[in-house]
C-alpha positions as protocol buffer text, in pm:
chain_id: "A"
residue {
  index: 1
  type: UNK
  ca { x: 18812 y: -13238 z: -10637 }
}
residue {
  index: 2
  type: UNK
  ca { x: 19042 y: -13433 z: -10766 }
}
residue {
  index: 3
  type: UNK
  ca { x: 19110 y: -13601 z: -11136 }
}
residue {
  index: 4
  type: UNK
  ca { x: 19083 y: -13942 z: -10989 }
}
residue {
  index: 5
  type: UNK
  ca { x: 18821 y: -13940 z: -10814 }
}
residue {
  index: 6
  type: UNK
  ca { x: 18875 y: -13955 z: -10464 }
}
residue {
  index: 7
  type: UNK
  ca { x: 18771 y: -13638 z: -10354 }
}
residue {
  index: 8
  type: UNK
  ca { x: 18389 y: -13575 z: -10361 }
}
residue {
  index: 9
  type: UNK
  ca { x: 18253 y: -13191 z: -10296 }
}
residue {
  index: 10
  type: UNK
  ca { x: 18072 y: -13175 z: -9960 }
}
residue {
  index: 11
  type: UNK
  ca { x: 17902 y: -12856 z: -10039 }
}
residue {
  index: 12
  type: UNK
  ca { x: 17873 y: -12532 z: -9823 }
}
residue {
  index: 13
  type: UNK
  ca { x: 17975 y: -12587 z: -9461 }
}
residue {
  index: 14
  type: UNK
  ca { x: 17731 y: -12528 z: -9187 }
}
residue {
  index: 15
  type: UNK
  ca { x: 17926 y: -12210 z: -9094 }
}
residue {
  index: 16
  type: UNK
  ca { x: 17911 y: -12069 z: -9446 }
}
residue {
  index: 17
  type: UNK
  ca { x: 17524 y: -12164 z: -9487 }
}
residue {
  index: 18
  type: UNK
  ca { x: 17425 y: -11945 z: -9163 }
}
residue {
  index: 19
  type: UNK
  ca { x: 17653 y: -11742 z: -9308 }
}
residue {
  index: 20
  type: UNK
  ca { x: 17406 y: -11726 z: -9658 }
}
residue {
  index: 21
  type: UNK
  ca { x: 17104 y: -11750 z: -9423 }
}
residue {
  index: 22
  type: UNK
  ca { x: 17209 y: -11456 z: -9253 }
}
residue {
  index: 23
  type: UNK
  ca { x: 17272 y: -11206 z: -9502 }
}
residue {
  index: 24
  type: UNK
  ca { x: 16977 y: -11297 z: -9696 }
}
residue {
  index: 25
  type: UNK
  ca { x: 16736 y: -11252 z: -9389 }
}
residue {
  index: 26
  type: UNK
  ca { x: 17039 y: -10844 z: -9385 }
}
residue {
  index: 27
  type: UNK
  ca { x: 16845 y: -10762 z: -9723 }
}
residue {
  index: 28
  type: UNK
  ca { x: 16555 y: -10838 z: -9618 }
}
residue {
  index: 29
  type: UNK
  ca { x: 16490 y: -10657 z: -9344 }
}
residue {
  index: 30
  type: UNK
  ca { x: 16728 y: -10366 z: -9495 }
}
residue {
  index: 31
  type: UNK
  ca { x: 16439 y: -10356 z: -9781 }
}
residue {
  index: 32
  type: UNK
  ca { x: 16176 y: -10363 z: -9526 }
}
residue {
  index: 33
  type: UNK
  ca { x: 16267 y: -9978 z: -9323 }
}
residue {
  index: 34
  type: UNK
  ca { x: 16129 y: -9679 z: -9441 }
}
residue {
  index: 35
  type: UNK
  ca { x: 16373 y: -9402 z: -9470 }
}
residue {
  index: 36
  type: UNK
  ca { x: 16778 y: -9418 z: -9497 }
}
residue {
  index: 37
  type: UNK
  ca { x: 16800 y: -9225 z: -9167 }
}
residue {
  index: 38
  type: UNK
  ca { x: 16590 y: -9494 z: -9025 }
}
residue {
  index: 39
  type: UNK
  ca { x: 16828 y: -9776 z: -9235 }
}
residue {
  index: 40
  type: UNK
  ca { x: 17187 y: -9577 z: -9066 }
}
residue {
  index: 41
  type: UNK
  ca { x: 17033 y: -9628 z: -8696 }
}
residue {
  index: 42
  type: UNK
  ca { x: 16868 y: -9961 z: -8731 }
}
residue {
  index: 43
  type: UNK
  ca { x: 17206 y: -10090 z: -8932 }
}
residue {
  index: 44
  type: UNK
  ca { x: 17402 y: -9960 z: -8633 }
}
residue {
  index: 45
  type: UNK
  ca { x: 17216 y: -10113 z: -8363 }
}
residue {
  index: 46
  type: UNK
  ca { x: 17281 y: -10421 z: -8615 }
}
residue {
  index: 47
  type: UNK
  ca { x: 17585 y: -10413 z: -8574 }
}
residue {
  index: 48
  type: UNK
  ca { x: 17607 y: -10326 z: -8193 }
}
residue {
  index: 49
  type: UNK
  ca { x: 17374 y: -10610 z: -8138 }
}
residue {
  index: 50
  type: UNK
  ca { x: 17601 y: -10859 z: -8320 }
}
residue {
  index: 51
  type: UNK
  ca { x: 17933 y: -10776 z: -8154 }
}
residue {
  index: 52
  type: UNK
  ca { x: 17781 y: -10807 z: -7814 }
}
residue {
  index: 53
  type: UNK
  ca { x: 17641 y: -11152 z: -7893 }
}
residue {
  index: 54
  type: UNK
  ca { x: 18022 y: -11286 z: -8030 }
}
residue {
  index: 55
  type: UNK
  ca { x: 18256 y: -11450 z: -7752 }
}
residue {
  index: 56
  type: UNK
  ca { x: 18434 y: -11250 z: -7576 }
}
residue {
  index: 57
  type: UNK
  ca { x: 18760 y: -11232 z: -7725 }
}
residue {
  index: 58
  type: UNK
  ca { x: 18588 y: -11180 z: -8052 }
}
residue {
  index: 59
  type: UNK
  ca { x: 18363 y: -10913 z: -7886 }
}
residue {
  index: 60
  type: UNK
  ca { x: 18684 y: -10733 z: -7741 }
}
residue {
  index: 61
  type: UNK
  ca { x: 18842 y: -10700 z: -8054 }
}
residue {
  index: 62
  type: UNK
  ca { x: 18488 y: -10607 z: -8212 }
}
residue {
  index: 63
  type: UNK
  ca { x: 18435 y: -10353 z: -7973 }
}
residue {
  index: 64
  type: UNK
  ca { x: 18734 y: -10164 z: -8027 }
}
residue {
  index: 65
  type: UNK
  ca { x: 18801 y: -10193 z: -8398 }
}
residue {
  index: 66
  type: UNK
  ca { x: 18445 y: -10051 z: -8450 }
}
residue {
  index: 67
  type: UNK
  ca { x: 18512 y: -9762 z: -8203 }
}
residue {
  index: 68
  type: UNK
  ca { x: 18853 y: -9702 z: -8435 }
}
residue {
  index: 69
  type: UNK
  ca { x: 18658 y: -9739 z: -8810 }
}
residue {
  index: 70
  type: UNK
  ca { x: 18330 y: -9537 z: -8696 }
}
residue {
  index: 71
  type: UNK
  ca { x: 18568 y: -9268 z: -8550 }
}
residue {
  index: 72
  type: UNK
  ca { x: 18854 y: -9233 z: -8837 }
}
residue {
  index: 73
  type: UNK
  ca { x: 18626 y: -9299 z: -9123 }
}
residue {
  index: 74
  type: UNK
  ca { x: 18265 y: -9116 z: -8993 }
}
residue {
  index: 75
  type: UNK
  ca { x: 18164 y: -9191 z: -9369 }
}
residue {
  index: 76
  type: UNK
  ca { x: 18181 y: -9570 z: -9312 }
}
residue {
  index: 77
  type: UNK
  ca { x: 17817 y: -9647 z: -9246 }
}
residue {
  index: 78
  type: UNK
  ca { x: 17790 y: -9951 z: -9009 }
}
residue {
  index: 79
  type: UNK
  ca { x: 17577 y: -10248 z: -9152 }
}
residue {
  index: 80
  type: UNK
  ca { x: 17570 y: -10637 z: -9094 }
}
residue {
  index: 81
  type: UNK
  ca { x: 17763 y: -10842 z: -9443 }
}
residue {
  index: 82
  type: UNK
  ca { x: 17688 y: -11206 z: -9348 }
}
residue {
  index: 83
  type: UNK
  ca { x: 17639 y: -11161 z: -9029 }
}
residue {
  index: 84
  type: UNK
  ca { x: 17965 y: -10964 z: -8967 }
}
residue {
  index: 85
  type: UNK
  ca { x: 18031 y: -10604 z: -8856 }
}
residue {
  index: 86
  type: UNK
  ca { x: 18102 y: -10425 z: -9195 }
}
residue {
  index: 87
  type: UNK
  ca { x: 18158 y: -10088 z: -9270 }
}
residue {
  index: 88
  type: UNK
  ca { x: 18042 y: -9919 z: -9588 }
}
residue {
  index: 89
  type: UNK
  ca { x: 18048 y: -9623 z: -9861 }
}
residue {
  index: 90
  type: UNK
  ca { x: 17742 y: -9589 z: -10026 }
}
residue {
  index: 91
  type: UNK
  ca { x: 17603 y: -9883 z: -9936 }
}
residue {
  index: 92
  type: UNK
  ca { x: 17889 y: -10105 z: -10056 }
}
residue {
  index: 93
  type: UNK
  ca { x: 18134 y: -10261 z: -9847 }
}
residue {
  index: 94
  type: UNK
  ca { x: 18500 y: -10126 z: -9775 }
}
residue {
  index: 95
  type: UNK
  ca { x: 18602 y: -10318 z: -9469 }
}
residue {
  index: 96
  type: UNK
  ca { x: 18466 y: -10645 z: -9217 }
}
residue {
  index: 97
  type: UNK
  ca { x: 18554 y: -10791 z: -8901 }
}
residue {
  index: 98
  type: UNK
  ca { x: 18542 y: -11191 z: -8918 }
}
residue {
  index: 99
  type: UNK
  ca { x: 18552 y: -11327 z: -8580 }
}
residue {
  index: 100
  type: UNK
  ca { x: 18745 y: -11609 z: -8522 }
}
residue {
  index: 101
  type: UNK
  ca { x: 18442 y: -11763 z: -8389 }
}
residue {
  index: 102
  type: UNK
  ca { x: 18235 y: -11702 z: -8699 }
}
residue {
  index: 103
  type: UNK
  ca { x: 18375 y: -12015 z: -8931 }
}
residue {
  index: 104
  type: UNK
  ca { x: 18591 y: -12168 z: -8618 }
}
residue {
  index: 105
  type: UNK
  ca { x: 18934 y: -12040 z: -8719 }
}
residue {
  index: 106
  type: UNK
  ca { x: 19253 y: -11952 z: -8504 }
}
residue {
  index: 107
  type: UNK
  ca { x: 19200 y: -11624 z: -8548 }
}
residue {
  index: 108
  type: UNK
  ca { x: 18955 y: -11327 z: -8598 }
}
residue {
  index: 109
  type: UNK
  ca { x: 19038 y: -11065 z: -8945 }
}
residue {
  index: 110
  type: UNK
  ca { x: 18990 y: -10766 z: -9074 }
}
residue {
  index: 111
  type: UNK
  ca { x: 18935 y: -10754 z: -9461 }
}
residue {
  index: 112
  type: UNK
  ca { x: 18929 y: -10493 z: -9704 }
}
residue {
  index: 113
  type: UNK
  ca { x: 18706 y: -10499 z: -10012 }
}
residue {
  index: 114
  type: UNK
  ca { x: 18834 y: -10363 z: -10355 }
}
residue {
  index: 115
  type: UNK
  ca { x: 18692 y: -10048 z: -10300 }
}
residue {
  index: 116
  type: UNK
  ca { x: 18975 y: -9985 z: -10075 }
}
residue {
  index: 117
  type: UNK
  ca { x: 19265 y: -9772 z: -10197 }
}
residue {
  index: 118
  type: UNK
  ca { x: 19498 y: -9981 z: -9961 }
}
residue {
  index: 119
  type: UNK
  ca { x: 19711 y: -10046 z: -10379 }
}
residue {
  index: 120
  type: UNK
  ca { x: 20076 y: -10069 z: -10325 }
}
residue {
  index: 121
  type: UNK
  ca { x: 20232 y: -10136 z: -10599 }
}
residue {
  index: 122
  type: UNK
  ca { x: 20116 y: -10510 z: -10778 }
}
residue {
  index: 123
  type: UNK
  ca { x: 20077 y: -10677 z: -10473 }
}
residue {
  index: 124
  type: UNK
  ca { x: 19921 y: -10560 z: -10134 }
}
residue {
  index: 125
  type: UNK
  ca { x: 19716 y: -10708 z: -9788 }
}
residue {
  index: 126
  type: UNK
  ca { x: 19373 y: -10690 z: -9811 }
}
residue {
  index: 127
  type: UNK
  ca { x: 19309 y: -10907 z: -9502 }
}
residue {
  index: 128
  type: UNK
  ca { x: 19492 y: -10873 z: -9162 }
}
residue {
  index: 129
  type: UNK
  ca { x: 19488 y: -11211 z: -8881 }
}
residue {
  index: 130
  type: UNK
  ca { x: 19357 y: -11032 z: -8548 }
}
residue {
  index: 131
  type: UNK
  ca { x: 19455 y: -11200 z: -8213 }
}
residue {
  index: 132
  type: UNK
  ca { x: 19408 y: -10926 z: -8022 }
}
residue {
  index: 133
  type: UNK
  ca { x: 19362 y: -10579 z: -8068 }
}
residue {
  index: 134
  type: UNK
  ca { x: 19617 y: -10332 z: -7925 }
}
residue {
  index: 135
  type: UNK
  ca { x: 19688 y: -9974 z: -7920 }
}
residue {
  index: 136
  type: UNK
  ca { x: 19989 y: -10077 z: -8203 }
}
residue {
  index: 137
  type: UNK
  ca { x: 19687 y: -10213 z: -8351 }
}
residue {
  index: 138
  type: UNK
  ca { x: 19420 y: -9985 z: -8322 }
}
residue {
  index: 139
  type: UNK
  ca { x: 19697 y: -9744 z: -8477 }
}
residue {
  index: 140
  type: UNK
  ca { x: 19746 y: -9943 z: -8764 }
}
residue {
  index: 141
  type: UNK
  ca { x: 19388 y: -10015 z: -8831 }
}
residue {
  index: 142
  type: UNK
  ca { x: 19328 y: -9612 z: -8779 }
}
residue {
  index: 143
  type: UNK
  ca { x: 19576 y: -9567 z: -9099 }
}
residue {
  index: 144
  type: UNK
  ca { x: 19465 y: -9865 z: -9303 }
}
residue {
  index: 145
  type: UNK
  ca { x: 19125 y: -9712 z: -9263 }
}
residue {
  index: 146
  type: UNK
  ca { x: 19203 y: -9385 z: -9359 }
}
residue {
  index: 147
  type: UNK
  ca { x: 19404 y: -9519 z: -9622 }
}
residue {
  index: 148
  type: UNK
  ca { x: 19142 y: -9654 z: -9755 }
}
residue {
  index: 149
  type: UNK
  ca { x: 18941 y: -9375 z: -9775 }
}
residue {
  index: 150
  type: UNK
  ca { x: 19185 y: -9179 z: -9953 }
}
């Protein structure tokens, strides 16, 4: 907003509401199941569910990222985080996959939460632009995720 005036805040954005809407309804139904073995295979189907739902370049990308994370990093848990595939330790999230789709940008990314040791130096990527997911790229994620884990 600006000093002068001219700017007014519009609020949230449609995408970003659903967004809200969507990880509220996450805890709810997360506080709703019974037993954490029951959580782990309901939270994957989640997830599974979701990426076969996104368009199909998102989906694609989805697909094989989430084949990459669940096999490098078998202590990732799968889980939905405002209605995107995320991956987490403990319950808390380490790494997403934001479709492109998801908030209509050029291009889908992979994030990394704090709790990622990805810390080179005083400055580092925590967020990588996806186009398309490659085996350069499914090699790159493989280390960033196990990076992460270290």
């Amino acid at each position: 907003m600006s000093s002068t005036g001219n700017s007014t805040y519009e609020g949230f954005t449609a995408e970003e509401r659903a967004a809200m809407k969507e990880h509220a309804q996450e805890r709810k139904k997360a506080a709703r199941r019974s037993s954490r073995a029951d959580k782990a295979a309901q939270d994957q189907r989640d997830v599974l569910a979701k990426i076969a739902e996104m368009p199909e370049s998102d989906r694609i990308m989805a697909e094989r990222l989430h084949a990459v994370i669940t096999a490098g990093a078998p202590a990732l848990a799968p889980k939905l985080w405002y209605g995107m595939p995320a991956y987490a330790l403990d319950g808390k999230i380490v790494c997403h996959f934001q479709p492109a789709a998801k908030f209509g940008t050029r291009y889908a990314t992979l994030g990394f939460s704090d709790l990622a040791n990805l810390d080179d130096g005083p400055m580092w990527a925590a967020a990588f632009a996806l186009t398309e997911v490659t085996a350069e790229v499914e090699a790159r994620v493989g280390a960033l995720v196990e990076q992460a884990m270290s």
